[in-house]
KOLVOTOR-461173 format. One line per 4 residues: number of its first residue (from 0); their letters; for each residue x, y, z of C-alpha. Coordinates in steps of 0.05 Angstrom, whole numbers. Each point is the difference from the previous one (the first is absolute). Layout:
REM residues N
NUM) A) X:Y:Z  ...
***
This chain:
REM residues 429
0) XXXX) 356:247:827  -27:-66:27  -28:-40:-57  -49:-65:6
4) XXXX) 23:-64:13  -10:-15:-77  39:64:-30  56:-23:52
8) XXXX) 17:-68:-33  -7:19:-67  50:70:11  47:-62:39
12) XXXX) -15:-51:-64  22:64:-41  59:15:30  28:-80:4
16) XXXX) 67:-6:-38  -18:-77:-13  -68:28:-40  32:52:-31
20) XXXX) 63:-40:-24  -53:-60:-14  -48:52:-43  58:15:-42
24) XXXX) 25:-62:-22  -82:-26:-6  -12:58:-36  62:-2:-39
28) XXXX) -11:-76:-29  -67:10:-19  31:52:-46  44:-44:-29
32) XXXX) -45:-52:-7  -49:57:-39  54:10:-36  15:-68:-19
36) XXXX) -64:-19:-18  3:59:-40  62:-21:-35  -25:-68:-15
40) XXXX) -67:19:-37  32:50:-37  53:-56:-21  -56:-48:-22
44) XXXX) -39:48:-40  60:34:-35  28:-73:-17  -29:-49:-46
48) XXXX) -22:-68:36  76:-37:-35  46:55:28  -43:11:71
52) XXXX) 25:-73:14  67:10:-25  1:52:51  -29:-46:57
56) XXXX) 44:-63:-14  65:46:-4  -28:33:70  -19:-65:35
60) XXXX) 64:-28:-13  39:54:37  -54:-13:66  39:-63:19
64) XXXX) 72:39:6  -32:54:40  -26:-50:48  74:-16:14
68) XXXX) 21:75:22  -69:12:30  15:-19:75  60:46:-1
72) XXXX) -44:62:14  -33:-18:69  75:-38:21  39:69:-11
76) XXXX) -60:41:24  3:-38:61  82:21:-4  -13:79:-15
80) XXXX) -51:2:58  38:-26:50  67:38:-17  -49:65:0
84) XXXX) -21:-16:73  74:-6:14  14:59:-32  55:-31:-43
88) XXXX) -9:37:-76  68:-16:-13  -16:-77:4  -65:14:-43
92) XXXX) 29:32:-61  58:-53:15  -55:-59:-2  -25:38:-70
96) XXXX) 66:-6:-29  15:-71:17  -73:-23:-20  -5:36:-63
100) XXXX) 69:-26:-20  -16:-75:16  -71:15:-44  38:38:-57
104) XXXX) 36:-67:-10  -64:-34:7  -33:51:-44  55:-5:-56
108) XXXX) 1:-75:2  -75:-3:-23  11:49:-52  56:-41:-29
112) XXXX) -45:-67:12  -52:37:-43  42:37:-47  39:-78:-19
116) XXXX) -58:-35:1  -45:43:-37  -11:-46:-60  -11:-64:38
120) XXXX) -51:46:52  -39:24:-57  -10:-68:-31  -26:-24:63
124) XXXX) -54:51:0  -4:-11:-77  21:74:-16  29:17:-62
128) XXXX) 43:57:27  53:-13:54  8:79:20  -74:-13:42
132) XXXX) 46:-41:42  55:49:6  -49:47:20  -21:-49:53
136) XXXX) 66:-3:18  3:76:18  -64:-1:35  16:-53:42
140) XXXX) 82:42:19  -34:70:4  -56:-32:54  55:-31:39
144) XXXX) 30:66:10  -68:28:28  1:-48:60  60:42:43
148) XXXX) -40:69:-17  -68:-29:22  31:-36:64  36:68:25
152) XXXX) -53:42:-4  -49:-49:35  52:-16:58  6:68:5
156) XXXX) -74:14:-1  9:46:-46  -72:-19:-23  -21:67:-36
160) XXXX) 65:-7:-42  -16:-79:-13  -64:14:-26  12:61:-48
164) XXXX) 57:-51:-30  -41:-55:-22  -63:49:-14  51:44:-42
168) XXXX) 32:-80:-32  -75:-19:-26  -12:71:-21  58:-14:-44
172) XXXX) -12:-66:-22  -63:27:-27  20:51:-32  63:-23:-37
176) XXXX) -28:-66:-8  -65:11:-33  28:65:-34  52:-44:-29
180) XXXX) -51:-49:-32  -52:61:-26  64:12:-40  4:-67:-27
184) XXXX) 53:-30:39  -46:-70:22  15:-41:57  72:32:-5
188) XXXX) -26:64:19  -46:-43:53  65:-27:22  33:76:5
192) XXXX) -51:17:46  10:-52:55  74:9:-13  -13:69:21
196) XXXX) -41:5:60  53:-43:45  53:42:-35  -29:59:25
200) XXXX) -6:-28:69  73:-22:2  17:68:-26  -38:44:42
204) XXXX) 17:-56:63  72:8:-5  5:78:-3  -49:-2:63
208) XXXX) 45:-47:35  58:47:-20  -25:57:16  -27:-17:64
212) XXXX) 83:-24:12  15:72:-11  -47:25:50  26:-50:48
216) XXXX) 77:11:-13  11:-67:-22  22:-28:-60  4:-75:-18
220) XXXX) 72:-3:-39  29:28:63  -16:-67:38  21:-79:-3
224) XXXX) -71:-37:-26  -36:-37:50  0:-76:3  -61:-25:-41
228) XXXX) -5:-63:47  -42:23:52  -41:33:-51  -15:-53:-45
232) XXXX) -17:-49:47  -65:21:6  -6:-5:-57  -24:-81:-16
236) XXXX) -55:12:63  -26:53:-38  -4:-26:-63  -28:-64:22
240) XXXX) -52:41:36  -22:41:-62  2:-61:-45  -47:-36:53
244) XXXX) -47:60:-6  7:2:-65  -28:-76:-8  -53:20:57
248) XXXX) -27:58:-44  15:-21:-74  2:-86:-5  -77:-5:-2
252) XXXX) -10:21:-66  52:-52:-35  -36:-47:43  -72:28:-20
256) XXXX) 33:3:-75  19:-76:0  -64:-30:35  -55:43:-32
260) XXXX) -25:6:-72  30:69:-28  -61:35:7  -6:-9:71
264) XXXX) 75:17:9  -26:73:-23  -57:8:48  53:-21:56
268) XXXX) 52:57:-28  -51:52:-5  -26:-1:70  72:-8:20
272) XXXX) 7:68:-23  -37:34:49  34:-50:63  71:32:-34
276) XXXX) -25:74:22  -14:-22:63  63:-27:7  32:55:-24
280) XXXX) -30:58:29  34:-2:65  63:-28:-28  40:61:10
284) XXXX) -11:-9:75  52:-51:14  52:54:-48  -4:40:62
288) XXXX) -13:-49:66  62:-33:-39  56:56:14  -31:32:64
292) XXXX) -2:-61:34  74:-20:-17  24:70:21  -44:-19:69
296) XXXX) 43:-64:8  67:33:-17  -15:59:60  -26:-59:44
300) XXXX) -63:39:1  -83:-46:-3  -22:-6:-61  -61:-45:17
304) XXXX) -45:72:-12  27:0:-79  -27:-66:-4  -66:28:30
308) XXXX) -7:52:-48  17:-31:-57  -47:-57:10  -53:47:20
312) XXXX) 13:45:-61  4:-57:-39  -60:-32:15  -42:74:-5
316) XXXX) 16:3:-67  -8:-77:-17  -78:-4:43  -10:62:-51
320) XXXX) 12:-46:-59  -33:-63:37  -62:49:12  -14:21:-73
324) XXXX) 17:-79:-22  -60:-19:48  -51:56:-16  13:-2:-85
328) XXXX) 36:-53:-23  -32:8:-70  16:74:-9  71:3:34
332) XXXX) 20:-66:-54  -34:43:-58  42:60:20  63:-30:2
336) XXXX) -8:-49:-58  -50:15:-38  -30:-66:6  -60:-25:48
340) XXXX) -11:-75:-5  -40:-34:57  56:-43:3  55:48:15
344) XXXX) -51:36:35  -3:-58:49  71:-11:23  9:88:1
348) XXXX) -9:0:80  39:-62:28  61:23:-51  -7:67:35
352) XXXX) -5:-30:74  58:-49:-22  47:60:-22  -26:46:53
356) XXXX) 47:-67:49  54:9:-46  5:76:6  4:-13:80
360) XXXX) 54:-52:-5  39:45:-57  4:58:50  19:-45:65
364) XXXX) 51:-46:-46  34:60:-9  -3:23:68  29:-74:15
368) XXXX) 63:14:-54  7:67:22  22:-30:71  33:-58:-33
372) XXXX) -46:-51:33  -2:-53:-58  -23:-55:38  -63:16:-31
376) XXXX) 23:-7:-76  1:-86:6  -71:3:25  -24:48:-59
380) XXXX) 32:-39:-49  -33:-72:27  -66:34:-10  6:27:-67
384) XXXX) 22:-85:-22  -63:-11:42  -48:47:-36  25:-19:-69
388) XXXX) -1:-78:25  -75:10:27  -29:38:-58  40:-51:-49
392) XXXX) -41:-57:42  -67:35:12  -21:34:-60  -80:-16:-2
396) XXXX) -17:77:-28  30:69:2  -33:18:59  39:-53:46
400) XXXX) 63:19:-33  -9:79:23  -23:-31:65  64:-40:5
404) XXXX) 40:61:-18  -40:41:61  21:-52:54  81:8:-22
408) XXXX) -15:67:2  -28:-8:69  45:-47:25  63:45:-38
412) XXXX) -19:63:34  -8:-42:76  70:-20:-19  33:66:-18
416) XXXX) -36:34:57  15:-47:52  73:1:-12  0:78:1
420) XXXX) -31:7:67  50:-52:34  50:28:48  40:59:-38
424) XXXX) 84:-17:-2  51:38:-22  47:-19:-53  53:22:-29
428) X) 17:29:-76
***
C-alpha cells in the first residue's frame, strides 16, 4: 500500500530503535519522578513539621557520599558497551565482579565510617539519636551497590529492563517507606523507605546480571577480574564534568540566597522550578546516545547520526517546554507550585530558555564522554567559575541573574556541541 509522504515518516519515526529505546527511558523517569513526588508529599503530611526535618537533614547528609560513586555509572557503562560490541560477556560479568568488589570495600568502609561515628554525626546535625546516622550509613552502602546494576543494563541497552528497575525501586520506596511511618515508625520508617528502593534495585540488578550470565554461558567466578585501571581513569574527567554541570545548573541559587533579601531568594526558587522540568525532561536522552554511541566507537562504526538524534529529540521535547513557558508563564508556575507571583512569573521564560541550553549540552557532554573526548571537560568547568564569578559581580535584579545563567547556558551548550561534532577517533577501552 503506498501511503502519503506524512504517514511514511511517522510509520519510519515509529519504527526507530533510538525513539523507541529513548520513549522508554523518558517515559520511564517521569514515572519515577511521579513517584517520587508522590513519596515526598505523602512524607510531609504523614510527619509532623520536627520529624519531616529530621528526615531531610539525615537524607541531605547522605547526598554528598553519593556524589562520590555517582560517575561510576556512565565510566562502566561506557565499559559494558564496548565489551558488548566486541562480543566479549565473559569480560563483562568479569568487569562486574572486579567493580562490585572494589565498591563493596568502598561500600563497607562508609558503613563503618557511619556506624563509628554515629554519635559525633548526630551531634553535628543536633540529633538526639545516633541510629538516624547508622541508617544513613546503610543508605549511603546499599546505593553504592546500585551503581554496577544500573551501568550493565544501560551499556547493554537493556533500556526496558533499566526502567522497570528504578520504576519498580520508587514503587517501593513509597510503599515501604510511607507504610512504615502510617504505622508510627517516623523518619525511621522515612529512612526504611529510601533504604529500600536502591535495595530493591541492587537486588533485582544483580539476579538480572546473573541471569543474563546463564543465558550467555558465562559465569564471573570462572574468570581472573579485569584490571580496574583502564576503567577508573575515566573516571576524574567525568566527575569533573558532572560537578561543572552541576555548578552550571545548581550555584545560582546560593548565590541568589546570599545577595538577595530571603523573600526574593523564594521568588528565584519557585520559577526555578519550572526551568528544572525543562531540564529534565529530555534527560534520559543522553542514558541512551551514551551507550549506543560507545558500542559505535568500539565496532569502528559513525556515530555522528546518534548525536543527531539525540540533539534533535532532545531539543523536541525541550522547545515543548520552552513553548508552554512563553505562551503561560502564570499558569504553568501555578501548576507546578502552587504559587503565581509577578515576580517569579517574570524570570519563568528565560529560566526555561536557560535550561532548555543545558539540556542540549547534557545530551552532547555525554556524547563527548561516551567517545572519551574530554578535552571539552576544562572548558565546561572555566565557565561554570565564570558564571558564578559574573553573577557574584553583576547582581542588579533577578532578572540579570537568570539572564546571566541563559548566556552559560548558551555558551555551555556551543561548547559541548562543538566538541561532539569534531572529527570522530577511535580509542581504546
Amino acid at each position: 500500500m503506498c501511503y502519503p509522504p506524512g504517514i511514511r515518516t511517522v510509520k519510519k519515526l515509529l519504527k526507530s530503535e533510538f525513539l523507541r529505546h529513548a520513549g522508554v527511558v523518558v517515559g520511564g523517569s517521569q514515572v519515577v519522578n511521579a513517584l517520587n513526588l508522590a513519596y515526598h508529599l505523602l512524607v510531609v503530611r504523614l510527619l509532623d513539621v520536627e520529624t519531616y526535618g529530621v528526615l531531610n537533614s539525615v537524607v541531605a547528609l547522605t547526598l554528598y557520599f553519593g556524589q562520590l560513586t555517582l560517575p561510576f555509572q556512565p565510566v562502566l557503562a561506557r565499559f559494558f558497551a564496548r565489551c558488548r560490541e566486541l562480543g566479549d560477556p565473559a569480560r563483562i560479568l568479569r568487569g562486574v565482579r572486579s567493580v562490585s568488589l572494589m565498591l563493596g570495600t568502598a561500600s563497607l568502609a562508609i558503613f563503618l565510617f557511619f556506624l563509628f561515628g554515629a554519635g559525633f554525626l548526630a551531634r553535628q546535625q543536633n540529633l538526639n539519636d545516633p541510629g538516624y546516622m547508622v541508617l544513613a550509613g546503610a543508605l549511603v552502602a546499599v546505593a553504592i551497590f546500585g551503581v554496577v546494576p544500573q551501568a550493565f543494563l544501560q551499556g547493554s541497552q537493556m533500556f526496558s529492563a533499566l526502567a522497570g528497575l528504578t520504576v519498580a525501586a520508587a514503587a517501593g520506596k513509597l510503599l515501604v517507606g510511607a507504610g512504615s511511618i502510617a504505622l508510627g515508625a517516623g523518619a525511621a520508617g522515612g529512612m526504611a523507605g529510601y533504604i529500600s528502593g536502591p535495595l530493591l534495585l541492587a537486588g533485582a540488578g544483580y539476579w538480572l546480571i546473573a541471569r543474563w550470565g546463564r543465558r550467555e554461558g558465562v559465569a564471573a567466578k570462572d574468570s581472573p577480574p579485569v584490571p580496574l585501571a583502564p576503567i577508573c581513569r575515566h573516571y576524574l574527567p567525568t566527575a569533573l564534568f558532572l560537578v561543572s554541570f552541576a555548578l552550571l545548573t545548581n550555584f545560582d541559587v546560593n548565590l541568589v540566597k546570599k545577595f538577595f533579601s530571603p523573600e526574593e531568594a523564594g521568588y528565584y526558587s519557585v520559577a526555578q522550578m519550572v526551568g528544572k522540568i525543562v531540564f529534565y525532561l529530555p534527560g534520559g536522552i543522553a542514558v541512551v546516545v551514551f551507550p549506543k554511541a560507545a558500542a559505535a566507537q568500539a565496532g569502528k562504526r559513525a556515530s555522528r547520526h546518534l548525536l543527531v538524534k539525540g540533539l534533535g529529540t532532545a531539543g523536541a521535547l525541550g522547545l515543548i517546554g520552552v513553548a508552554a513557558a512563553a505562551a503561560a508563564p502564570r499558569f504553568l508556575l501555578r501548576l507546578l507550585t502552587g504559587k503565581d507571583n509577578p515576580a517569579s512569573v517574570e524570570l519563568v521564560f528565560a529560566f526555561a530558555l536557560a535550561m532548555f541550553f543545558y539540556s542540549l549540552a547534557w545530551t552532547a557532554g555525554f556524547y563527548n564522554l561516551s567517545l572519551h573526548r574530554m578535552r571539552f571537560v576544562p572548558a565546561i568547568f572555566l565557565l561554570a567559575v565564570l558564571q558564578a564569578a559574573a553573577i557574584a559581580l553583576h547582581h542588579p535584579g533577578l532578572p540579570s541573574v537568570v539572564s546571566i545563567l541563559a548566556v552559560g547556558g548558551f555558551l555551555t551548550m556551543l561548547v559541548c556541541v562543538g566538541f561532539a561534532w569534531g572529527e570522530e577517533r577511535e580509542t581504546s577501552v
